[in-house]
Structures are given as structure tokens and as C-alpha cells.
C-alpha positions in Angstrom: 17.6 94.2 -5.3 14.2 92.9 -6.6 12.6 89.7 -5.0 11.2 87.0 -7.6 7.7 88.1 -7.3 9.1 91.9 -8.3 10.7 90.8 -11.3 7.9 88.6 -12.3 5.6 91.6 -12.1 7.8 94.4 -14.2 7.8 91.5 -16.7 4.4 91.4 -16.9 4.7 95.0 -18.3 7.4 95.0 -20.4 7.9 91.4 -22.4 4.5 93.0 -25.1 7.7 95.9 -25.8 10.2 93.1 -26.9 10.8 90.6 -29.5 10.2 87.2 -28.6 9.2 87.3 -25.2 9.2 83.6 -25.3 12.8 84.1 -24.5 12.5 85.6 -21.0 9.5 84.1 -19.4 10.8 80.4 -18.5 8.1 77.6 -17.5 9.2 75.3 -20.3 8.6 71.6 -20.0 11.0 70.2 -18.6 12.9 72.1 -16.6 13.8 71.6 -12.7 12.2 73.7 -9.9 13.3 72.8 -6.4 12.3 74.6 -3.1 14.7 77.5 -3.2 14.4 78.0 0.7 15.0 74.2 1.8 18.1 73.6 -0.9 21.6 74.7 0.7 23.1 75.3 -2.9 22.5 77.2 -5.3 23.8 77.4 -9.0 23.2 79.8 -12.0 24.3 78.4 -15.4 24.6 80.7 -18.1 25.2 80.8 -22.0 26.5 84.0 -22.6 24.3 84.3 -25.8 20.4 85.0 -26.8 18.0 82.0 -25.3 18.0 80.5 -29.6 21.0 79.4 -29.5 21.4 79.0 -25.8 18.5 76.2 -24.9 20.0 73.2 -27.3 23.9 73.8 -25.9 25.2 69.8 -24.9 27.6 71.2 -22.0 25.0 73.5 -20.1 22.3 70.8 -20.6 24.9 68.0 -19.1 26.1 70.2 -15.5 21.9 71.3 -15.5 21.4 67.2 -15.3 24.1 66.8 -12.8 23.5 69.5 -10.0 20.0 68.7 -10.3 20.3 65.4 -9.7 21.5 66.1 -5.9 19.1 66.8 -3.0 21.4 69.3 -1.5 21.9 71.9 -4.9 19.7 73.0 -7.7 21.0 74.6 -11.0 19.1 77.3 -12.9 19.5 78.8 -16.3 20.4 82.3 -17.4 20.8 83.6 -21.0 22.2 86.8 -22.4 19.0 89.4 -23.3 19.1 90.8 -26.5 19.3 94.5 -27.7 15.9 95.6 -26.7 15.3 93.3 -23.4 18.7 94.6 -21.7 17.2 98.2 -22.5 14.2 97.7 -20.0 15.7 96.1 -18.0 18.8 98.7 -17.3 15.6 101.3 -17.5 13.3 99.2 -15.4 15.8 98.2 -12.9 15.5 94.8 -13.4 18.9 92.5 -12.4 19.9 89.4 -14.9 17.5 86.5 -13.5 17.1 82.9 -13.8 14.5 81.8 -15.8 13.4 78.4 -13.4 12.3 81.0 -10.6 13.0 84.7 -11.4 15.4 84.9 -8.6 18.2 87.5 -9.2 21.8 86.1 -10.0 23.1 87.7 -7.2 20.7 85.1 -4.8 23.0 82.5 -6.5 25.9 81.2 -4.9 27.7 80.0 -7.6 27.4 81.2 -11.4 29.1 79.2 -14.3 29.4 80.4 -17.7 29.9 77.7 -20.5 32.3 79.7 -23.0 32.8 77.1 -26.2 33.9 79.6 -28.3 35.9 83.2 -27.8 33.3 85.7 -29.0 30.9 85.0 -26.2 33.4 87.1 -24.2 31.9 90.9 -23.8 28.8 88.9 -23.8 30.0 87.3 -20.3 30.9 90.7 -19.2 27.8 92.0 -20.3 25.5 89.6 -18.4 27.7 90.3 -15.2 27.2 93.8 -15.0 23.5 93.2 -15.7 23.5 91.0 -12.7 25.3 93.6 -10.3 28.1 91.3 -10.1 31.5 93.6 -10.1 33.5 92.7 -13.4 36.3 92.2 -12.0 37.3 89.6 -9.6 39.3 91.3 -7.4 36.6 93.4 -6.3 34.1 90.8 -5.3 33.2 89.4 -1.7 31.1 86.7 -0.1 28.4 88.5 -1.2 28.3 87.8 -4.7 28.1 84.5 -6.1 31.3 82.4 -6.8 32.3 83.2 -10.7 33.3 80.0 -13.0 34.0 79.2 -16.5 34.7 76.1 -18.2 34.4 75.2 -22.6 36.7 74.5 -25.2 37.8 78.3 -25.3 39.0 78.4 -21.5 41.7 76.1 -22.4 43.6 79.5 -22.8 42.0 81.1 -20.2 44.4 84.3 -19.8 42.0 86.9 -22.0 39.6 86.3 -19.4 41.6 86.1 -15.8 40.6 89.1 -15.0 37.0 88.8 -14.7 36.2 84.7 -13.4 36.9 84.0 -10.6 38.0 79.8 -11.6 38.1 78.2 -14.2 37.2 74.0 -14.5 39.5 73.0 -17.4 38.4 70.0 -19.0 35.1 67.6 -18.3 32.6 69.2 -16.0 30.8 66.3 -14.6 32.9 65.3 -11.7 34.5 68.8 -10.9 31.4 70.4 -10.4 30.2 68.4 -7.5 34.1 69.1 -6.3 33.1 72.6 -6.4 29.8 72.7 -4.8 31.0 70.1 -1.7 34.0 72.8 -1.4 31.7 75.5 -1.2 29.0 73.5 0.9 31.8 73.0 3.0 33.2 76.5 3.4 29.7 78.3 4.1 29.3 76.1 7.1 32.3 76.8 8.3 31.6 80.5 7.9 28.2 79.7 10.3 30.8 78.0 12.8 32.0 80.5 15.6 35.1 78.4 16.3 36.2 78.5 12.7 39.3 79.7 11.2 36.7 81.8 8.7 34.2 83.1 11.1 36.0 86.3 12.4 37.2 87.4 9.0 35.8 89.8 6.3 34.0 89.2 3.6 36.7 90.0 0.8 38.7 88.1 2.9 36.4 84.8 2.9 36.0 85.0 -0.4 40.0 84.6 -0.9 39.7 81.8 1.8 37.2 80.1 -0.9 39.4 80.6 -3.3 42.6 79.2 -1.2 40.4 75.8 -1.1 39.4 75.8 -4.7 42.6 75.6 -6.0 43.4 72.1 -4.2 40.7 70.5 -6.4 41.9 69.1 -9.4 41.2 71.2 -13.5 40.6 74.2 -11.3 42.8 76.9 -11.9 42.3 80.3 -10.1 44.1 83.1 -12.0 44.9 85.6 -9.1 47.4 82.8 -7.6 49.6 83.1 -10.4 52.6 85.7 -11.5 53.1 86.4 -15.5 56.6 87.7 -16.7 57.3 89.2 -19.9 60.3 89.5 -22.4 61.2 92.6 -24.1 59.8 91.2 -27.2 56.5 90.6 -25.5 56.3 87.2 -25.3 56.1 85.2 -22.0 59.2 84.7 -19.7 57.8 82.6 -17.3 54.0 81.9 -15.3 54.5 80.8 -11.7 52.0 80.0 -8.9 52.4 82.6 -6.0 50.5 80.3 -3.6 51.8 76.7 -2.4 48.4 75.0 -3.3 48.6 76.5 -6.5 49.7 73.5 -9.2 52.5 74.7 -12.0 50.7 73.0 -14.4 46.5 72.2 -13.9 45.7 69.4 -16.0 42.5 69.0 -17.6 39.4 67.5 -15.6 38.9 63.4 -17.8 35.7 61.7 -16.8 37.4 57.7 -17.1 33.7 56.9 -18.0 30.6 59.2 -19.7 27.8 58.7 -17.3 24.4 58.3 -18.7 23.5 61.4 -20.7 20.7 63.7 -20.1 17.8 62.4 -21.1 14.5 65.2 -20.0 15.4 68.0 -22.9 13.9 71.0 -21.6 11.1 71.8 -24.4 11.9 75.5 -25.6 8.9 78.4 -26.1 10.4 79.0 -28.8 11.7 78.0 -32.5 15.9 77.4 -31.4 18.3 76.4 -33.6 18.9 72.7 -33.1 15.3 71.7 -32.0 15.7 67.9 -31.1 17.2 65.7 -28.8 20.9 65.0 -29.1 22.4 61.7 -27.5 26.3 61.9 -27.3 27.5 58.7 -29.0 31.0 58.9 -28.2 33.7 62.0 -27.2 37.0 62.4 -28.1 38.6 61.4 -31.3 41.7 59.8 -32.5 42.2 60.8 -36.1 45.2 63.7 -35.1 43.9 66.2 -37.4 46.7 69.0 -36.8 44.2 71.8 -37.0 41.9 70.7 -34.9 41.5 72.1 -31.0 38.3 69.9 -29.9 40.3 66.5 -31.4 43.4 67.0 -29.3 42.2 68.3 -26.1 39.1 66.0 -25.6 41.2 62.7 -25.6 41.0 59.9 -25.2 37.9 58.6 -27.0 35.2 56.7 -24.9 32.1 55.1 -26.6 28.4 54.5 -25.1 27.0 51.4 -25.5 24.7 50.8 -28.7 22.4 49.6 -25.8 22.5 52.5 -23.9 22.1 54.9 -26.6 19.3 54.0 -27.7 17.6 53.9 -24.5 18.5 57.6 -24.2 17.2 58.0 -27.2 14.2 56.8 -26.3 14.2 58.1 -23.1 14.1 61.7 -24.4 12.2 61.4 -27.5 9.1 60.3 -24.9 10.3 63.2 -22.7 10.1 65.9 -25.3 7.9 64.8 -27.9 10.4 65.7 -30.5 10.4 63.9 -34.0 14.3 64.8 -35.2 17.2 62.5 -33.3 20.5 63.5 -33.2 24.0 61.6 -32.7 26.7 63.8 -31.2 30.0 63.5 -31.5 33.4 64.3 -32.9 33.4 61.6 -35.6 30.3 60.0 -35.5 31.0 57.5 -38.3 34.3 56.3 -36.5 32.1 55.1 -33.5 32.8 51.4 -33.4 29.4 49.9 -33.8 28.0 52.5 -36.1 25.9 50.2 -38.3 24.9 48.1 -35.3 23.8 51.8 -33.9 21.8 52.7 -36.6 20.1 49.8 -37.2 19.2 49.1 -33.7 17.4 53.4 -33.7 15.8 51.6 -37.4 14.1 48.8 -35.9 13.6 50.7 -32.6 12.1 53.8 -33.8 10.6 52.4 -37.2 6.8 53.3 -36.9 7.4 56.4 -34.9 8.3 58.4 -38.4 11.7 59.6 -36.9 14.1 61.4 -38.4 17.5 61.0 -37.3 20.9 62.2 -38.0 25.0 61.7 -37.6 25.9 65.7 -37.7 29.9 64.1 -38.1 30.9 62.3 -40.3 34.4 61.3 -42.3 34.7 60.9 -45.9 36.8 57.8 -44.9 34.9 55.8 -42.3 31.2 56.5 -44.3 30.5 53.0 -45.6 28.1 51.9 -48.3 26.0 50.1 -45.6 26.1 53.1 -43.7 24.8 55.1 -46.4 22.3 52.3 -47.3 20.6 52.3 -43.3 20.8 56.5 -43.5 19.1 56.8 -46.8 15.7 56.3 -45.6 16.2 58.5 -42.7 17.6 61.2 -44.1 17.0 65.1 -43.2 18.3 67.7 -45.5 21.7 67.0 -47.0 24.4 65.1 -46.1 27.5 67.0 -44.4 31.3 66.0 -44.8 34.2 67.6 -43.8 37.1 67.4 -46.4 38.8 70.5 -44.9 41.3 70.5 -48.1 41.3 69.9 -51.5 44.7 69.0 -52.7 46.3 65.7 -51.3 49.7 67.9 -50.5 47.4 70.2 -48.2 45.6 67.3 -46.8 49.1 65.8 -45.9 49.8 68.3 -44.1 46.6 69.0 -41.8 46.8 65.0 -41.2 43.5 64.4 -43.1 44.7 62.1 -46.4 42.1 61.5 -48.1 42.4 60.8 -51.8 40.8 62.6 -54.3 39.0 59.3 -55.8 37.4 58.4 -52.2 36.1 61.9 -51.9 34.5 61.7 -55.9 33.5 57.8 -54.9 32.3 58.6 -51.9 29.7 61.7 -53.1 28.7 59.9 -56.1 27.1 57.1 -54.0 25.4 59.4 -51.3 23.9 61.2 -54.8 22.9 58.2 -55.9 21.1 57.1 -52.9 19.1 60.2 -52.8 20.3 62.9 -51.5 20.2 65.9 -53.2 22.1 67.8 -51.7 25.7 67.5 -49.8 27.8 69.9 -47.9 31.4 69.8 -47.9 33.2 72.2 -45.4 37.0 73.3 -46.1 39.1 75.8 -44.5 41.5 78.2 -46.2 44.9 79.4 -44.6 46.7 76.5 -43.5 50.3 76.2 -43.1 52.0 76.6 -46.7 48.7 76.8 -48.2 49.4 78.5 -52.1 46.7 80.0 -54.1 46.9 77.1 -56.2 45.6 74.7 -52.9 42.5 77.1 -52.8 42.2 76.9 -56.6 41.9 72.7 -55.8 38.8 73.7 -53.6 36.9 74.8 -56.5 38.1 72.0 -58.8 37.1 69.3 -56.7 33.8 71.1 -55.9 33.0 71.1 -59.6 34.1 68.0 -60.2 31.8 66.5 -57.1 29.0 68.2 -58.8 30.1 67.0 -62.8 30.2 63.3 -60.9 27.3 63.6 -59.1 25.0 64.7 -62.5 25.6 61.5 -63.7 24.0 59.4 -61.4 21.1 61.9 -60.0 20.7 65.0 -62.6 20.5 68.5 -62.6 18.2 68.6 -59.4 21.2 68.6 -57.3 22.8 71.0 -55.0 26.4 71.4 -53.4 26.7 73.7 -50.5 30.5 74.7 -49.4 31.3 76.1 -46.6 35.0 78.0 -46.5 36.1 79.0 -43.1 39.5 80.6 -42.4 42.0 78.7 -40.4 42.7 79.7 -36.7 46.4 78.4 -35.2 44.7 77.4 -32.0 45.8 76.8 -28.8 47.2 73.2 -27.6 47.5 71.9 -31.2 50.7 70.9 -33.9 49.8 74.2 -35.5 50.0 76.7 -32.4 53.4 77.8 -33.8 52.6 79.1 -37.2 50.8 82.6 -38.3 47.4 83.5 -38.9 46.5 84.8 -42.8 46.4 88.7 -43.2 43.8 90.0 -44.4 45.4 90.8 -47.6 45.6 86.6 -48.1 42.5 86.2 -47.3 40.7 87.9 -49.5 42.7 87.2 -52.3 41.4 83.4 -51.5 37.9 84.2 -51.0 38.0 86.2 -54.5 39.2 83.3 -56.0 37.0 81.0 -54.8 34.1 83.3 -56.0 35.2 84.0 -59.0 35.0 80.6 -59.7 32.6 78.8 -58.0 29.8 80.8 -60.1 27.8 77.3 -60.7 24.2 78.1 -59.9 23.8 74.4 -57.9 26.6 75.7 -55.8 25.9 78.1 -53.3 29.1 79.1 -51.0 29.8 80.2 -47.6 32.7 82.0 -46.3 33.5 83.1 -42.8 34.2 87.4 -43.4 38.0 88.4 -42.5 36.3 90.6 -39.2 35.3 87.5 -37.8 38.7 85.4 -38.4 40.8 88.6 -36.8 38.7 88.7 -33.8 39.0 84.9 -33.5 42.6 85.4 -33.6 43.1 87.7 -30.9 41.2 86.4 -28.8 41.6 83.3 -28.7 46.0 83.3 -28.7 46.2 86.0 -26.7 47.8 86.4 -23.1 46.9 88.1 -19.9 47.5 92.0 -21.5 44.5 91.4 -23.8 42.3 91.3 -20.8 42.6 94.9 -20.9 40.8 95.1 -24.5 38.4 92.5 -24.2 37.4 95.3 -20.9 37.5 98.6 -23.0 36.0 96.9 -25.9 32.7 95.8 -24.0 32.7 99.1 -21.6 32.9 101.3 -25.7 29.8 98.8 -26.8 30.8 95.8 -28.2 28.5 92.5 -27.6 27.3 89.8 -29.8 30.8 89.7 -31.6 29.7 86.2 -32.9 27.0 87.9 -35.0 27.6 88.9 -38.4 25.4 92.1 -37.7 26.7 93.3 -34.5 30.8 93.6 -35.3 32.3 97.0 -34.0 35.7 96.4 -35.4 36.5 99.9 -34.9 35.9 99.7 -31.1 38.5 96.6 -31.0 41.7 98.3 -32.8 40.6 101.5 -30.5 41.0 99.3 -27.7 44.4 97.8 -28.4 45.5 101.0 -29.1 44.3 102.7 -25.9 46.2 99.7 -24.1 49.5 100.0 -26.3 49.2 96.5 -28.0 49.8 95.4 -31.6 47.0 93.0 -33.1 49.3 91.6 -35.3 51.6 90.1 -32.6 48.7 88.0 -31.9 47.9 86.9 -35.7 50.3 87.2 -38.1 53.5 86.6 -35.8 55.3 82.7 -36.6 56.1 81.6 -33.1 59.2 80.7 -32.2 60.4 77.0 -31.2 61.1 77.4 -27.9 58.6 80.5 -26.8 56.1 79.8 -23.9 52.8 80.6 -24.9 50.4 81.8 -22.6 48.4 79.0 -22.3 51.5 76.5 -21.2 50.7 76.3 -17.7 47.2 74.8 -18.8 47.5 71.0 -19.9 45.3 68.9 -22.4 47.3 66.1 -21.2 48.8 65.7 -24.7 52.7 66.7 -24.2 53.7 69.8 -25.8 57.0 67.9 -27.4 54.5 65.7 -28.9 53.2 68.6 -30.6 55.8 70.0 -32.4 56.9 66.8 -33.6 54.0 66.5 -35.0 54.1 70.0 -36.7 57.4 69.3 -38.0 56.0 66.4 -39.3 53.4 68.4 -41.0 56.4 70.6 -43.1 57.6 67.4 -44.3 54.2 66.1 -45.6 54.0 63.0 -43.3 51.0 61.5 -41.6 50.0 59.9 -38.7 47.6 56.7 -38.7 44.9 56.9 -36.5 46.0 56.3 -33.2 43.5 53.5 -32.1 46.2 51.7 -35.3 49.3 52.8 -33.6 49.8 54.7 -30.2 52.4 57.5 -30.4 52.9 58.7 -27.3 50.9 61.5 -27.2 50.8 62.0 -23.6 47.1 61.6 -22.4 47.2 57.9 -22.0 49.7 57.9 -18.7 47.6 60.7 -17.2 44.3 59.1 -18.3 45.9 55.8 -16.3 46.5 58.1 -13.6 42.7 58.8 -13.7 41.7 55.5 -14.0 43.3 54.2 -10.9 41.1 56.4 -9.2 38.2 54.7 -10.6 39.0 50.5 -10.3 35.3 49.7 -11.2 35.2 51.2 -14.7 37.2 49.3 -17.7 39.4 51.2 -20.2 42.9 50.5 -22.1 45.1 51.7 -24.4 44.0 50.9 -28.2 45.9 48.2 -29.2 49.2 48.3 -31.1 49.1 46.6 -34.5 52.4 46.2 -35.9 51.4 47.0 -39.6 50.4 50.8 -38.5 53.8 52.6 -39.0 54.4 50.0 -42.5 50.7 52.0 -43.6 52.3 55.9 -42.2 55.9 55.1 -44.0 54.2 54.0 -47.3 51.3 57.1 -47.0 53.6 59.5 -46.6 55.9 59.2 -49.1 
């Protein structure tokens, strides 16, 4: 293997051969260099994608924070190499490095992947085998570093059980340190003669490593759990094989955000959210029935307006940068949001910054809202309607009537803007062509309004992605589109969407399939996710990279159906193969919120009425475990289920 100074060197030669070099050569301002030879710890975090889109992610930046901020462990970065890097570097011999100090991955002794979204997966393979790592777990020792993964897509983390080693489900701030003081722990006790680890081998350390992992809470280690199967192919039962091994791991809940990163690394290059982000709020408590991230990052917690804005400050002297971001789910449902934005106003007024709320709901965006934004403004302003008729709307859990949508674009026009993005998905549960037909309607008729008050200057862009059943959400039971459905949509909504202020987006069938697979599948499509990387697929979430071909060879190779993964409605009492994984949100709750959805009823937002969704007895649980911080459960207001009963019929 190459020392630091080795790799440094070949780069020297090669990086004039590849595009953007600026990618691979690290010393960015910013970033944390410790003493390699005087730190007992060491950790690789990698973002399985090309250093662009990489740099500006919120969870790697948050654990980089965190590990640095002990004496005893230092984190360093890692990002996929595109096309022509990983060339040289399988030709030049040179291993996957860290970009802090060039050390190989393998130096490391742990190595976390974030993995937000499914098609990062051959990617993760990918940089593994470029780092000399074995691919598959079960074939690793002491001798290689410790294999995590955590993100939104581990939440089903079967398609990938093969290949990491544990998996932190939920928040990462607190379970990291459990992991590094468990590891700490267990390499001193491998230096200890008298230990009950010393005399052992080194496959059978590692497993040793693993047998104390599993005691910390959110970890779950794959290898310590059976999988049966029906004859139809659906799950009979997952069962721990091990003692320590939980029959359920519950997501990893921070009771209380602690203060957010705040020294942005600066990148070399041109990324593709260049500015500081401050995270406002997490979690949300609208119940949209679609959406994965709003069920299974309960229960909301807010910053202080105080505090945000000395991050914001904080970072914007740290980095330089000019552009201000406010993260969260639902940005305009944070309680204090005008107080927020007036306080970054007067705070940041002679500083020329630009700032921006990347989240916001048709229904909580206020006049005065608008009014503080309109002199801040950078490029258009984004809302999500996700449907266009009230009866599909009803059913995702996102009423919002047609007038408040037309009211609320009219006065953003009129304030300035000239331009506004409204996203929707196609394929929802009972969705008819004449729903989709709605989308196009209502954009027209947001652009008709919207002439009125501003002119023909102004631009509507609409976004149309297909809907994913995901995991751990009201809609994990129905089907996926076909194809067929799909494009019979899309051709629709081109056909007549043919207004030249309109451009329009939509996410190609390839990409919805592959989404689907991946990210409802069970332990079998391990198998493909293996033989489609080993045939050449990476960078699956690029438009320009798909190998479609290699995916349906690879299903077939292993014997399995795509379809049974898609288009299949699930039954009422099957066990997915994500069960054994909790969000904390009861599975009963659910489905009666999905049978809610067939009959057209709605749920309030929750911080209105509670209905027992689960997380708040296990947050409590949580919370006892932390006496000093102060949380409760949103208050009750009688009138809530009055409003549901009366909204939904």
C-alpha cells in the first residue's frame, strides 16, 4: 500500500490528465488536520458521489464537526472519483484516499458512508474496492477499517447487508461517539495480554467488535440476523441469531440539536449549493402520506432565532460566502419565522446578503413573510403543491385549496418575483389521468393569474417527479406506476404544457424503476445491486450514466422479478423487509392512516392534535435520558378533530 507522501507524488503526475483536479487535491480552507501519529482514532467519511455534490452535504458536514471536535479522533473526507480519475488511479495503483492528508482508507479505522438516497449504492461499492477494502463483510478482518452507513435510505437497509458492516439508523450525532468509545475501547483491549481478545484471530476480533456494537443503541449489524421466506416471496419472519441482537433497532433521536457546524469547508471548486446552510429546525409534523423524511425524522425540534443567527454569522465570517441558507423540512412552519428573518434583515443588512428558505408550504407562507423575503430574494421562489386536484391532495394529506395556491402565487408575482417553481409528483394512490390533467390546469392558470399583476416577463418552472411507495410511510402498501402509466402521464403533461413561460421537468421512467427496486427491496436484491456494479454500473443517479440493461441482466442472473418489487399491491398483513427497523412511528398507525387516505380524509397537523403516532412515548424514553434539556408533547387543542371532521368531508 502507498504511504501519504507516495500518493501525493503520483498526483503530482496525473491530476494535468483529469478534469477538475480541484476535486482530488484537498487543502481547502477550512478543513481539520490533526497529528495523524498522536490521535488514537481515526475516521473516513465518505459521500459516495463526485466531490460537486459531495462538499455542501448537511449530514457529512455535521459527524466531520463532531469527531473533530474530540482530542482523541479526527474525521477525514473521501469522495467518489469520476470516470477518468478512477482510471489512473486503478492504472497508477493508487488506493481511495482522504483528501485532509492523503492517507489511504485502509489507514482508517473506521469508514462511514452517508447514503441519503438509493442510487449512491454501486457507487459505495465502487469506492470500497478502490480502497482495497473486501466488498463483502464477511470477508473482512481487523485489518480493514470498521464499515458504517447511516441516511434516510438505510432505513431499509437489507439491499445493502451484504456489504456494511453496521448501520447507525437515525440521528448520527450521539451514536457516533458510541461507536468510536466502543472501538477505542476494543483496540485496547486487543493491546491487553490478559484480555478475552488478545489470543484470538483477526477475523475473529473483528466479529468480537461487532458482538459489542450491537449493544449500542440505532446500530443494527446485519450478519446477527436470520431472514425467512414464503413461497410467494415475501418475508416470513426476521429474527436476531445473537442474544445482544435487539428484534427491533429503533432509530438513533438527538432530544436536542446541538449547535450546528459553523467552519464550512471552502471548496476548490464551483459545487452545487455554494453557501452556508444553518438548520433551522428538523423534523416536521404536517403527515404528508408520501413523504419518507416527514415521518421518520420526528418529532420536530427548533433552534433558537438567537442561535441561528449566530451561526449564521459564525459561518458567513468563516467562509466568506455571500448566499445564506435555512434548512429544513418546512421552513415556513418554524415557529418564529418572521422574527427569524427579520432578525438575519437587521443583522446582515449592509453585508449585501442574500438569503433563502429552500422549504416552504403554500399554507404557512404569509404576506409578511413574503414582504421581509422580497428584498432578499435569489432566483425564484419554490413551493411544493405535490397535487393539483383537491381529491388527490386529500389523499397525500396535503389539502390545500385551489384558491390559496392562485392567492398565494399571485402575491409572490406581485412582489417581484419572476419566476416560481411549483414541484408535483405523478403516480399516487388512485391517481386518474384526469388528476394529471389538473397539474396542467392549475399551472396555466397560476401563470393567467400571475400576468395580471406582473406581465409577460414571467416564468413558471414545474417540476414532475414520479411517486416512490417508500419505506416506513401510509403508502408502503400500494404499487409503484408501470412504465406504461407513466408515460402516458408525462405525454400528457407535454402535450399540454406547451406555454413558452413554462418550462417543465420530469424525472425519466429509468430513474423511477431503479428507485423502486432499490429502495423496497429485501435482502435477495443484494445479489443485483453486486452483479450490477461488478458488469459496470456507477453513477446510477446521473441521467448520463444509466445501464438499465445491466440491471434487468442482473435480476435475471439471480432469478428475481423486478416487478415484485414495483408494481406488486402489498398485502395487509405482509412483513416488509424493513419491519425489524423502527422510525418510532407504529406501523398500525400507518395503515390507519393509509386507509384514511382511500377514504379521502385528512389529518391536522399534529402540533393541532396528537394522534398517537408512536414517536412521542419513545422520544420520552429518550428524554429521560437527558433531564437537562426541555421538550413536550404539542399541546392538544380540542377544536383540531372539529377542523379534520369538517375538512374531510
Amino acid at each position: 500500500m502507498l504511504t501519504p507522501s507516495q500518493i501525493e507524488q503520483k498526483l503530482d503526475r496525473i491530476l494535468l490528465k483529469v478534469a477538475k483536479p480541484g476535486r482530488y487535491v484537498g487543502g481547502e480552507i477550512n478543513i481539520t488536520v490533526k497529528d495523524w501519529e498522536k490521535t488514537s482514532l481515526r475516521v473516513a467519511l465518505a459521500f459516495p458521489d463526485i466531490y460537486d455534490i459531495g462538499v455542501p452535504n448537511v449530514g457529512l458536514k455535521i459527524l466531520y464537526d463532531q469527531v473533530n471536535q474530540r482530542e482523541d479522533a479526527l474525521a477525514e473526507r473521501t469522495y467518489a472519483p469520476w470516470h477518468d480519475m478512477e482510471a489512473i488511479m486503478r492504472s497508477e495503483g493508487i488506493p481511495l484516499y482522504s483528501l485532509e492528508t492523503f492517507h489511504p482508507i485502509l489507514d482508517f479505522d473506521i469508514l462511514g458512508f452517508t447514503l441519503p438516497y438509493e442510487t449512491l449504492f454501486t457507487n459505495t461499492l465502487n469506492m470500497l474496492d478502490l480502497a482495497g477494502i473486501p466488498i463483502r463483510s464477511v470477508e473482512r478482518t481487523m485489518e480493514h477499517p470498521l464499515v458504517i452507513a447511516g441516511g434516510h435510505s438505510t432505513m431499509n437497509p437489507e439491499p445493502m447487508h451484504a456489504f456494511i458492516d453496521a448501520f447507525a439508523i437515525g440521528e448520527g450525532e450521539e451514536v457516533i461517539h458510541d461507536i468510536i468509545e466502543v472501538v477505542q475501547n476494543f483496540k485496547a483491549k486487543m493491546k491487553e495480554k490478559t484480555s478475552d481478545v488478545f489470543h484470538l484471530s483477526s477475523s475473529m476480533q473483528r466479529e468480537a467488535l461487532l458482538h459489542e456494537l450491537v449493544k449500542i443503541p440505532g446500530i443494527y449489524i446485519p450478519r446477527f440476523y436470520a431472514v425467512e421466506y414464503l413461497d410467494d416471496g415475501t418475508l416470513a419472519e426476521v429474527s436476531p441469531l445473537q442474544p445482544e441482537a435487539p428484534k427491533k433497532v429503533i432509530k438513533r433521536m438527538v432530544a436536542k440539536l446541538p449547535p450546528p457546524p459553523t467552519r464550512f469547508i471552502v471548496p476548490n471548486i464551483d459545487v452545487v449549493h455554494n453557501r452556508v446552510s444553518v438548520e433551522i429546525m428538523r423534523g416536521c409534523t404536517r403527515g404528508c402520506r408520501f413523504c419518507q423524511a416527514g415521518m421518520i425524522v420526528r418529532p420536530v425540534r427548533e433552534r433558537s432565532v438567537q442561535e441561528v443567527v449566530a451561526a449564521a454569522e459564525a459561518a458567513i465570517l468563516a467562509t466568506g460566502s455571500e448566499e445564506l441558507a435555512l434548512m429544513s423540512l418546512s421552513s415556513s412552519d418554524y415557529t418564529n419565522i418572521v422574527e427569524l428573518v427579520t432578525a438575519i434583515g437587521e443583522k446582515f443588512g449592509d453585508r449585501h446578503l442574500s438569503f433563502s428558505l429552500p422549504s416552504l408550504r403554500i399554507e404557512s407562507v404569509s404576506i409578511d413573510l413574503m414582504e421581509l423575503l422580497k428584498d432578499r430574494r435569489t432566483g425564484g421562489f419554490t413551493l411544493a403543491p405535490e397535487a393539483a386536484s383537491e381529491r388527490m391532495r386529500r389523499i397525500i394529506n396535503k389539502f390545500i385549496p385551489d384558491e390559496d395556491i392562485i392567492d398565494t402565487t399571485r402575491q409572490i408575482y406581485a412582489r417581484g418575483w419572476l419566476t416560481i417553481k411549483l414541484y408535483f409528483m405523478i403516480g399516487h394512490p388512485s391517481e386518474t389521468l384526469e388528476d394529471v390533467q389538473a397539474i396542467a390546469d392549475l399551472c396555466k392558470r397560476v401563470l393567467h393569474e400571475g400576468r395580471k399583476v406582473a406581465g409577460n416577463r414571467i416564468k413558471l418552472n414545474v417540476g414532475v417527479s414520479t411517486f416512490i411507495p417508500k419505506p416506513h410511510t401510509p403508502f408502503q402498501w400500494v404499487a409503484c406506476d408501470t412504465p406504461e402509466q407513466i408515460r402516458s402521464k408525462q405525454l400528457l403533461l407535454r402535450r399540454e404544457m406547451r406555454d413558452k413561460n413554462i418550462k417543465l421537468t420530469l424525472t425519466s421512467v429509468e430513474d423511477s424503476l431503479l428507485e423502486g427496486w432499490l429502495t423496497r427491496g429485501d435482502r435477495r436484491t443484494a445479489e443485483v445491486i453486486y452483479t450490477a456494479w461488478k458488469n459496470g454500473a456507477k453513477f446510477d443517479a446521473w441521467n448520463d450514466q444509466h445501464h438499465f440493461d445491466l440491471w434487468f441482466a442482473a435480476f435475471a442472473e439471480h432469478g428475481l422479478e423486478p416487478d415484485f418489487y414495483t408494481y406488486r399491491q402489498r398485502r395487509t398483513d405482509e412483513i416488509f423487509p424493513w419491519d425489524h427497523i423502527s422510525s418510532a412511528v407504529r406501523k398500525e398507525y400507518l395503515f390507519q392512516d393509509f386507509r384514511q387516505s382511500l377514504e379521502g380524509q385528512i389529518r391536522v397537523d399534529c402540533r393541532q392534535h396528537c394522534f398517537a403516532c408512536g414517536i412521542l412515548p419513545t422520544f420520552s424514553g429518550v428524554r429521560r435520558e437527558n433531564p437537562g434539556d426541555h421538550w413536550k408533547c404539542p399541546e392538544v387543542k380540542s377544536p383540531a378533530r372539529k377542523v379534520t371532521e369538517q375538512m374531510a368531508t
